[in-house]
Each structure stands twice: as C-alpha cells, then as structure tokens.
C-alpha positions as CSV (number, residue, x, y, z in Angstrom):
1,X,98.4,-97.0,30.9
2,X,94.9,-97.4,31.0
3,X,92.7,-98.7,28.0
4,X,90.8,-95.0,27.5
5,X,94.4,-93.4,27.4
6,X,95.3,-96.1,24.7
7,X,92.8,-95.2,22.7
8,X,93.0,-91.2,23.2
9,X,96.7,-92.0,22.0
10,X,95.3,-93.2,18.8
11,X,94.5,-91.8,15.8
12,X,90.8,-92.7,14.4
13,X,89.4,-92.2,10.6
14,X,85.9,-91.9,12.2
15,X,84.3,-90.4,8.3
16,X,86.0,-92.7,6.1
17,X,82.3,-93.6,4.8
18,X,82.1,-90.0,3.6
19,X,85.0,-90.3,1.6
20,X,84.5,-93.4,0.5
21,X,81.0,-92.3,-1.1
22,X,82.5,-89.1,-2.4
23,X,85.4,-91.2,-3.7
24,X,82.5,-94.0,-5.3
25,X,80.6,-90.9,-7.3
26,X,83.7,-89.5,-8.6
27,X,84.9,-92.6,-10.3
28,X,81.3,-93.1,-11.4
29,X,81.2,-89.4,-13.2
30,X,84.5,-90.4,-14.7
31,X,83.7,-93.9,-16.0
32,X,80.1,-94.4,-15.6
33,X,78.1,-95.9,-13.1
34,X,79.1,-99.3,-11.4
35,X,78.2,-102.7,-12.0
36,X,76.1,-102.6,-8.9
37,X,74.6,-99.8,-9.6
38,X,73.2,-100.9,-12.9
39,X,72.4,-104.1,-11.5
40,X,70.0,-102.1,-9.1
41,X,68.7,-100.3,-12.0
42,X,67.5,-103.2,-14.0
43,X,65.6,-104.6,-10.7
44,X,63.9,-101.6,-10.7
45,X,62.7,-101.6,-14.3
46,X,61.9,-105.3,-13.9
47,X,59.4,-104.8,-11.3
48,X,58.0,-102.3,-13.2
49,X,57.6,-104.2,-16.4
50,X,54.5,-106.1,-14.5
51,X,53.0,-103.3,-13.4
52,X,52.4,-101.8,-16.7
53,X,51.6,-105.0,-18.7
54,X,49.0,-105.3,-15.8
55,X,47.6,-101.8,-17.1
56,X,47.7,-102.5,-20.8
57,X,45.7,-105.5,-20.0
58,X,42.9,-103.5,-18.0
59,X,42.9,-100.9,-20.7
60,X,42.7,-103.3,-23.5
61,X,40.0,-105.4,-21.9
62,X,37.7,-102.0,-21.2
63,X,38.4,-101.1,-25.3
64,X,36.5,-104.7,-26.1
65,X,33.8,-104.2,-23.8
66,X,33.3,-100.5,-25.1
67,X,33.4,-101.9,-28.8
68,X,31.0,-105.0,-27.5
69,X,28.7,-102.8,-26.4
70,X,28.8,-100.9,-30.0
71,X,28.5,-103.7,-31.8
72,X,25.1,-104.9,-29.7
73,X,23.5,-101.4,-30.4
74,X,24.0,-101.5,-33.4
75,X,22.7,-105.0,-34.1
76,X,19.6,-103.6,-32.5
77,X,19.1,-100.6,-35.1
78,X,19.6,-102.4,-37.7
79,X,17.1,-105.4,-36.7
80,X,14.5,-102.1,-35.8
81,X,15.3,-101.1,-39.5
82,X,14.6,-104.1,-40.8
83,X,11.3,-103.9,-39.6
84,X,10.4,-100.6,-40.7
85,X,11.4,-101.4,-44.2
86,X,9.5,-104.9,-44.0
87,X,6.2,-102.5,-42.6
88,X,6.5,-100.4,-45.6
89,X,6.8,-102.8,-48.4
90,X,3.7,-104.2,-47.0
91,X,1.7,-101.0,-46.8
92,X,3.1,-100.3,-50.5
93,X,2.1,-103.5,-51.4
94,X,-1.6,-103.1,-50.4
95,X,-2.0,-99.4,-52.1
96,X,-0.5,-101.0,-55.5
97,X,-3.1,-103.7,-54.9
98,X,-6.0,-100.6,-54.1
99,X,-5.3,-99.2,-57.5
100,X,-5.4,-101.8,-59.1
101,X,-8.6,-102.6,-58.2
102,X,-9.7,-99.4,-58.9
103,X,-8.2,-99.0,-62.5
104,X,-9.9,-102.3,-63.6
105,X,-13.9,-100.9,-62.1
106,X,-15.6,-98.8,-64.3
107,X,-16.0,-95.7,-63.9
108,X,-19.8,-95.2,-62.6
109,X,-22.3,-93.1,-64.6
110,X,-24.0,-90.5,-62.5
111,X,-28.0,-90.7,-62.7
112,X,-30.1,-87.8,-64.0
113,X,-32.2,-85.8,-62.0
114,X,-36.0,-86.3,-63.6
115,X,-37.1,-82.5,-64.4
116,X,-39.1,-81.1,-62.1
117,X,-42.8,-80.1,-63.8
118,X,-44.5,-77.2,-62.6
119,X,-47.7,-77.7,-61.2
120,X,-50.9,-76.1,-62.7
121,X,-52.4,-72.8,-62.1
122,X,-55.6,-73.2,-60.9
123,X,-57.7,-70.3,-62.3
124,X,-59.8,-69.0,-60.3
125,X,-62.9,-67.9,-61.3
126,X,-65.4,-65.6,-59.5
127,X,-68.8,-65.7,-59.1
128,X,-71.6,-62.6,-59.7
129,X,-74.6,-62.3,-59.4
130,X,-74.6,-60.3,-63.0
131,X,-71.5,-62.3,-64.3
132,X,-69.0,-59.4,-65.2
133,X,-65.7,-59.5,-64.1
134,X,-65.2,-55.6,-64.8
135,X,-66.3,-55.0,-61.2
136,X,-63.4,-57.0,-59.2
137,X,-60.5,-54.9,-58.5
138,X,-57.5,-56.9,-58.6
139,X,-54.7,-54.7,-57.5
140,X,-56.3,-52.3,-55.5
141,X,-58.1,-49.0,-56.4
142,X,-56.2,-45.0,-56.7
143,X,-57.8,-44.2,-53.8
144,X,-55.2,-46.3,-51.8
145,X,-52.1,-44.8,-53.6
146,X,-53.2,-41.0,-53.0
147,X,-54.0,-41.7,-49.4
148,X,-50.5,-43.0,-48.7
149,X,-48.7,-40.3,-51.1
150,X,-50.8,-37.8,-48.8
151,X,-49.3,-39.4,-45.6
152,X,-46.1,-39.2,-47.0
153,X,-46.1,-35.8,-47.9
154,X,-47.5,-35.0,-44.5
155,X,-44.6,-36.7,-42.4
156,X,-42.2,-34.8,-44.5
157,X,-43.7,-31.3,-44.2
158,X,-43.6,-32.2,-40.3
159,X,-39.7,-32.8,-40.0
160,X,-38.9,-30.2,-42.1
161,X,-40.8,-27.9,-40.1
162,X,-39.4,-29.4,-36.7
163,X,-35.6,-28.6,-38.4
164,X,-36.8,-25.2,-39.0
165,X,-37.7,-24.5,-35.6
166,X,-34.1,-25.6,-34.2
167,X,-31.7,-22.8,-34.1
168,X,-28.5,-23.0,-36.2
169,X,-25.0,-23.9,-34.7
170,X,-23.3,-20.2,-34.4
171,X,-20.1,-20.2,-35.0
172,X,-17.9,-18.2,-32.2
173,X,-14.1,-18.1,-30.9
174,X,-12.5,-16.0,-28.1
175,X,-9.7,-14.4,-28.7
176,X,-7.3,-12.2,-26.6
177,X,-5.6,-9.3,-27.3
178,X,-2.5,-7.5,-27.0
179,X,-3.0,-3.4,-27.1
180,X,0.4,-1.7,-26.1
181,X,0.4,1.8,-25.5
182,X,3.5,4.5,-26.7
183,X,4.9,4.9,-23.6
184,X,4.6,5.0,-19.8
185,X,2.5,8.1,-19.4
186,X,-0.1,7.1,-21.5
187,X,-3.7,6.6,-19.3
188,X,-4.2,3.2,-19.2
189,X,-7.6,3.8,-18.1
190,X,-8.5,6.0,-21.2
191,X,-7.1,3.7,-23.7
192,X,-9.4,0.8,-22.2
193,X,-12.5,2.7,-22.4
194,X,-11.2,3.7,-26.2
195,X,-11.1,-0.2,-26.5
196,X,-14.4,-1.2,-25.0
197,X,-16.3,1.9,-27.3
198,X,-15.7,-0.4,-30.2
199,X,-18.8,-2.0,-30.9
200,X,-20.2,-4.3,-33.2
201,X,-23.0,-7.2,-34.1
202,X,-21.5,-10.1,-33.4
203,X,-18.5,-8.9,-30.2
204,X,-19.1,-9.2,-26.8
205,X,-15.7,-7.9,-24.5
206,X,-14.2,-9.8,-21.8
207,X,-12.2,-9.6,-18.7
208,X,-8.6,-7.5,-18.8
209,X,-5.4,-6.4,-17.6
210,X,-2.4,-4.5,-17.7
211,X,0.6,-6.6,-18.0
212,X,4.2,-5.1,-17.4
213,X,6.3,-4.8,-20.7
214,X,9.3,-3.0,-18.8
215,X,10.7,0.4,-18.3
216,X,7.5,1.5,-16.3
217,X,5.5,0.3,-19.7
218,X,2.1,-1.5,-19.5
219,X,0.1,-3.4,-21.7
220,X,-3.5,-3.9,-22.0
221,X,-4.4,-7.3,-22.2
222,X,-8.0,-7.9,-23.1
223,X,-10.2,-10.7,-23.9
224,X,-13.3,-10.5,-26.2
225,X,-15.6,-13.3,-27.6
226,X,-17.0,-12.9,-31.7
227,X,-18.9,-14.4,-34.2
228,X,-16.6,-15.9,-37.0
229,X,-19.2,-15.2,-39.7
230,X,-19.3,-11.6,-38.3
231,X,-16.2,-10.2,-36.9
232,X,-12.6,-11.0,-37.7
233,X,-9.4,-9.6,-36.0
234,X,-8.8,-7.4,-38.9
235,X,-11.5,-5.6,-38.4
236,X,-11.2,-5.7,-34.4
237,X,-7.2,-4.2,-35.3
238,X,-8.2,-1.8,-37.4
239,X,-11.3,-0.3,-35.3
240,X,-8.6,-0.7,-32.1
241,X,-5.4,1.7,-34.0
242,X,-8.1,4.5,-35.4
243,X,-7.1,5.7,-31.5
244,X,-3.7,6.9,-32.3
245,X,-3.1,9.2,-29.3
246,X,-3.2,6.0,-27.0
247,X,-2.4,2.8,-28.9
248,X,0.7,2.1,-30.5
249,X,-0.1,-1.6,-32.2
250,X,-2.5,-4.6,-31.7
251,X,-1.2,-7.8,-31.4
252,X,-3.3,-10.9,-30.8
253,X,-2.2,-13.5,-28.4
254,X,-4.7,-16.0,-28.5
255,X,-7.2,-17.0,-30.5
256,X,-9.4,-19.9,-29.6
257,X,-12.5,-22.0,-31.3
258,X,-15.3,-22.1,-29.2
C-alpha cells in the first residue's frame, strides 16, 4: 500500500482550530476572559498610559505660556497706568499752584476814562457893510419851499393823469351752455337763431353744436363769452326758457374765468 492510500485511509481533524476557538470563547462567556487574555489587555493600556501623560504635558505647558503671556500684558497696562496717573498729579499740581498765585494778587483797579470836553463853538460873525444881521438868511427863504411844493404837486397830477388814461382790467369768463329741446322734432335750426336773438351789453356768442342725447334727441351746445359785472347765467337762463315752444331747460356745462 502506497503512502497516498495510507493517508486516504485515515481520518484527519483538519478544523480542530475552529473548534478550538469556538470552544476558548465559550468558556470565556461562562467564566470570564482568560489569564492571557487580560494579560494582553493590561499591555495595551500600559502603552497607552505614555501616550496620554505625553498629552497632558503638552496641554499643561501651552496653559503656562497662555497665562505667561497674560500676565506680561498686564504688567504693561498697569506700568502705562502708572504713568498716566503720575502725568495727572503733576498737571493738578501746577493748576493748584496757578491759583494760588492768583488768590494771593490783588485784584487790579480798572483806570478811568478822562471825560471827553467838547470843543468850543466858534461863532461866526459876519461882516456888512451897514452892520445888520437882519439881512442874512440863515435857513433859506419861502420862496424855496413853494417852488418844491409846486414840483411836487405837479409830478403827482402827472401820474394820476397817466393812471387815468390806462383802461381798467374788464372782468370776463366764457361759459358754455347746455339748451336741450322737448323732443326730436323740434327745429334745431330755429331754436339756435331763438338763442343767438338774445342780446345784451356785455355778451358776445360763440361757436356751437348739436350733441346726441339719444332716442333721435339733440342738444344745442353753445359757447358765449360775458362780462361778470354785466351778465350772469341767471339772466342768460332766463332770457334762453322765455322760448317755450323750443327749449325745454338750460343747463350750463362750463363756466370758465378769463
């Protein structure tokens, strides 16, 4: 028999490391984990031990340089301080020094103005050949006086009559009117000549025409120009509706200042 046949004879536990490990974690469920197991453990958290002493160090060494730095600046605000309170006491001390100076000088008595005399008035005196000062006019004669009153009068007579002569600002405004008719058959024509026969001082008609009202109804529409201080639209209504067979009402639609 040959040495392959041997061994096909055999009978080999080729996974007994997977039973061996399932085996190993079942006992170590039951009781625990193994010696070696926790010996591997405690290498593990003795390697790390380093590692984080190592970090504490860092982070404790950066703290004392953050609070060295502190420390330093604040050194520096106070010596800054110092001297600002050292520059003050010293300007204090000079303005209590000032007034005192000041308190012990007396006070200074202001000088009087000498008063002012007026100087003389030299009289004049003039010379005549007969010596009488009646003759010398002083302050001018009458004559003077009604020559510029005159003048005056003269220059006021003048604009007055220039103002005359300018003609007065008339007053005027145009208005238009609404004149209806009673009904379609009325003639148009005859009611605008009815309108335009109105005549006064003071009215001057205007352009017209006939605006649709509806159902075959026109209305006169008429534009006329008045005086205000001589014709008024009640008068213009009233002279309008004395023509009963052709107008129903007057109505007016616009009424403008000139």
């Amino acid at each position: 028999m040959s040495g392959l046949q041997c061994l096909a004879s055999e009978n080999i536990w080729y996974d007994k490391h997977r039973y061996d490990e399932a085996e190993r974690h079942f006992y170590e469920g039951v009781n625990g984990p193994s010696k070696h197991h926790q010996v591997k453990t405690a290498l593990q958290q003795a390697k790390g031990r380093p590692q984080k002493r190592q970090h504490r160090n860092s982070s404790s060494h950066a703290a004392d340089q953050e609070l060295v730095s502190r420390m330093k600046s604040l050194e520096v605000e106070n010596q800054a301080l110092h001297k600002v309170v050292q520059e003050m006491r010293t300007a204090l001390q000079k303005l209590e020094s000032r007034v005192a100076m000041l308190e012990k000088t007396p006070a200074t008595v202001p000088c009087k103005a000498a008063p002012v005399q007026a100087a003389p008035v030299k009289q004049v005196k003039v010379a005549n050949g007969n010596d009488d000062d009646d003759d010398i006019d002083l302050f001018g004669s009458d004559e003077d006086d009604e020559e510029a009153a005159r003048l005056k009068q003269e220059r006021v007579d003048a604009y007055a009559a220039k103002k005359a002569k300018k003609p007065a600002l008339i007053a005027k405004s145009s208005i238009l009117l609404d004149v209806k008719p009673w009904d379609d058959e009325t003639d148009m024509a005859e009611l605008e000549k009815c309108v335009r026969s109105v005549q006064m001082d003071g009215l001057l008609w205007g352009a017209s025409k006939l605006v649709p009202v509806g159902y075959g109804i026109k209305k006169l529409q008429i534009n006329c120009v008045v005086e205000d201080d001589k014709v008024g639209t009640d008068i213009l209504e009233e002279e309008i509706t004395k023509f009963e067979d052709y107008v129903q009402s007057v109505d007016v639609a616009a009424f403008n200042k000139i």
